[in-house]
N, C-alpha and C positions, 0 to 999 in steps of 0.2 A: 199682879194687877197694876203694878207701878209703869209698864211700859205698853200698856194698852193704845194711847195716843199716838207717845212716841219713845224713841228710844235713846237718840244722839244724832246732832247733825252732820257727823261720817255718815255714818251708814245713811243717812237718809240722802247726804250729796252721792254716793256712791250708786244707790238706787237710781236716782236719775238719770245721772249720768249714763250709769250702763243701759237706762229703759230709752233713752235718743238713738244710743248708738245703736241695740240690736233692731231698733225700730227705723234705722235709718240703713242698716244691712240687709231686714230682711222685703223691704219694698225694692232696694235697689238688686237684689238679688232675684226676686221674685219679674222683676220687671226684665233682665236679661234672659233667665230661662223661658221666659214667656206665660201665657195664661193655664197653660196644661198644669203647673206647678202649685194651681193652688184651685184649680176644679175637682168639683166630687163625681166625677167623670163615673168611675164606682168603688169599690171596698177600699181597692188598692191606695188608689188617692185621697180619701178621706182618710184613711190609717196616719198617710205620711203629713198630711196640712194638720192633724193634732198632732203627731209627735214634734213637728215643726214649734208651733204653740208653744208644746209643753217645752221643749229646749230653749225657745224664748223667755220665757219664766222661771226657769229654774237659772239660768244665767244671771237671769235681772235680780232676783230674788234670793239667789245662794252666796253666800262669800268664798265659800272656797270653788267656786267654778268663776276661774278666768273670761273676761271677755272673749280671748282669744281662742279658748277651748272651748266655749256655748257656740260660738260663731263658725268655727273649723267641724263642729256637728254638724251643724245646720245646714250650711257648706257640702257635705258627705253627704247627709240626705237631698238637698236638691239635685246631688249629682247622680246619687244612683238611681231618683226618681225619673230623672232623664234616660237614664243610659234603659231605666226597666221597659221605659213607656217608646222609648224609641225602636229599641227592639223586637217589641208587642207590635209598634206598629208596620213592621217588615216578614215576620214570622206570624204565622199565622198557630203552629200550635204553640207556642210559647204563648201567643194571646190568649189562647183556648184555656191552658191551662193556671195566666193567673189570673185571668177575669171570668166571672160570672154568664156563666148566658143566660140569656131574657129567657121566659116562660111563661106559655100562654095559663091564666088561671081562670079563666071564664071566656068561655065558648059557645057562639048561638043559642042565649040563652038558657047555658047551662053551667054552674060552679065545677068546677075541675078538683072534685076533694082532693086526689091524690096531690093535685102537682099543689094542692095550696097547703096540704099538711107538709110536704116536701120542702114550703118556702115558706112555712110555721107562720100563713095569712088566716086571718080570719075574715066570712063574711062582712062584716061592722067592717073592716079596712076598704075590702073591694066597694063597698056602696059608697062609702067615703070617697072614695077616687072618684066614683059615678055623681055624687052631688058636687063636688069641685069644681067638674067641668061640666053643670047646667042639665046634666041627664040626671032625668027621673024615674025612666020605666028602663029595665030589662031588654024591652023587646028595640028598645034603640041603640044597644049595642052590638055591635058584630064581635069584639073580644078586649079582653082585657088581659093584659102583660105587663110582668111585674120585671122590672128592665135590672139590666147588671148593674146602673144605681141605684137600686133597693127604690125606686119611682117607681109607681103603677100609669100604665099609662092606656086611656080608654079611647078606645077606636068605635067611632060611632056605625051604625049600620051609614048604607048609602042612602040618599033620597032618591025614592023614582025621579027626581023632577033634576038631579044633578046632572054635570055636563057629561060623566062618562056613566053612559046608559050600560054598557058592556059589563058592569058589577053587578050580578045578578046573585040571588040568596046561594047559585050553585056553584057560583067565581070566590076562590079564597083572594081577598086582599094581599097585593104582593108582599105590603110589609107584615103580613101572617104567614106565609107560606113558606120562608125559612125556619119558623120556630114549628112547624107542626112535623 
């Protein structure tokens, strides 16, 4: 109980000291590899921004993890976050395979049990997505897709009175028509 507040002003200059530096590595690192490095884009990227985190704090926080070894991770993981996310984006089954594909979970007006047991959604989720964005009834969606970053994202029916008349109840929505 004696070291509750604090402990000794080492380690406590120590702490600092390494919370500037990883905090001044990982902006200035983050800001070279660009915004992809730290979007939750989908699983992939949100895995690697906590393990990021976590190496950040365990450097700051650990005595026996060197600045120069918290930082030489962090470093490997932004690189291979790049080289994965680069490669995804040139190859197409390599994307296939480490990203998630979207999935339509409700459909004119009807819940898609399979594909929501599939994507372990519950009703209470999908209507949650429908009041977020302002819809209320059922009958004013044309579908709802639960996207490779774990986002629902609700596609409202057309209005008759919109500019492209040519979406009619029997026209799938183009951004639908890949996922069915």
């Amino acid at each position: 109980m004696e070291m509750l507040f604090f402990d000794n002003i080492d380690k406590l200059g120590r702490i600092v000291l390494t919370t500037i530096m990883i905090y001044v590595f990982i902006v200035l690192i983050t800001k070279i590899s660009g915004k992809r490095s730290t979007s939750q884009l989908n699983n992939f990227d949100w895995v690697v921004t906590v393990m990021i985190g976590s190496l950040g704090a365990s450097t700051i926080l650990l005595k026996d993890i060197p600045f120069v070894e918290g930082a030489s991770s962090i470093l490997v993981l932004y690189m291979l976050q790049f080289l994965v996310t680069k490669y995804a984006s040139i190859s197409t089954p390599f994307s296939s395979f480490i990203l998630s594909e979207p999935r339509i979970v409700f459909y004119q007006g009807q819940f898609l049990p399979d594909a929501m047991r599939a994507e372990r959604l519950t009703r209470q989720e999908i209507e949650c997505a429908m009041r977020t964005e302002g819809i209320n009834s059922f009958d004013d969606v044309e579908a709802i897709v639960f996207e490779s970053d774990a986002k629902l994202s609700v596609i409202p029916k057309p209005r008759p009175n919109d500019d492209d008349s040519s979406n009619s109840d029997s026209t799938v929505p183009e951004t639908i028509k890949p996922l069915m």
